[in-house]
C-alpha positions in Angstrom: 0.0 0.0 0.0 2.5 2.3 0.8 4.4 1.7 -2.5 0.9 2.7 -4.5 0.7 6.0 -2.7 4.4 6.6 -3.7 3.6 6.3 -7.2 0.0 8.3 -7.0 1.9 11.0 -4.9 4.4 11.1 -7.7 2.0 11.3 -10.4 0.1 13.7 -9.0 3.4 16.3 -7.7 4.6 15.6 -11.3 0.7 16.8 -13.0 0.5 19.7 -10.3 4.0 20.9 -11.4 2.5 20.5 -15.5 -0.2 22.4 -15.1 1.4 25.4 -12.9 4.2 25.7 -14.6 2.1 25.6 -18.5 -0.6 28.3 -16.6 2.1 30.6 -15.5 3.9 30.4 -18.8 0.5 31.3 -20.6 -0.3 34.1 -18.0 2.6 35.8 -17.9 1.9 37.2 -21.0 -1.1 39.5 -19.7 0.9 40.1 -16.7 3.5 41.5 -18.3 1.1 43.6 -20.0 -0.1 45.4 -17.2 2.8 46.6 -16.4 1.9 49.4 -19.4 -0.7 50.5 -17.8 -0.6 53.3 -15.6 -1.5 52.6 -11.8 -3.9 52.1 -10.1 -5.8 50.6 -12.9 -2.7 48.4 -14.2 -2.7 47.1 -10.9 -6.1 46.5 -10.4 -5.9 44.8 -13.9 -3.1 42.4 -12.5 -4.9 41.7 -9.4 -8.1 40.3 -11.2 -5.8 38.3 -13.8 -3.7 36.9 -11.0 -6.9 35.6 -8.3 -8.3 34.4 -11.8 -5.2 32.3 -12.5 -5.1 31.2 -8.7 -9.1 30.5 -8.9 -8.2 28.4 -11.9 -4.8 26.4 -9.9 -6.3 25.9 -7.0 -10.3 24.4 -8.2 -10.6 22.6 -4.5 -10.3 25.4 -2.4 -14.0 26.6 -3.7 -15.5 23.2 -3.4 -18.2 22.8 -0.5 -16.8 20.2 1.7 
């Protein structure tokens, strides 16, 4: 049993470090973007684009329990 959760805790680090590091490639692009735009609506801009990404990484943290 404990060598199954080895391999499932693998897989699963391995997917969580996929799919962060393939979201923050895409979203750096409108990130970076902001940064042109004066403040504080380019940082109002970044803060909606960033708790979007985060709202997107982290799904379970909105789930009823």
């Amino acid at each position: 049993m404990n060598f199954l959760k080895n391999i499932f805790g693998r897989i699963l680090a391995t997917w969580a470090l996929l799919v962060f590091a393939i979201t923050l490639i895409v979203m750096s692009i409108p990130i970076w973007l902001t940064s042109f735009i004066k403040d504080p609506k380019g940082t109002e801009l970044f803060r909606k684009i960033s708790k979007g990404w985060m709202d997107f990484f982290f799904i379970g943290h909105r789930l009823p329990y």
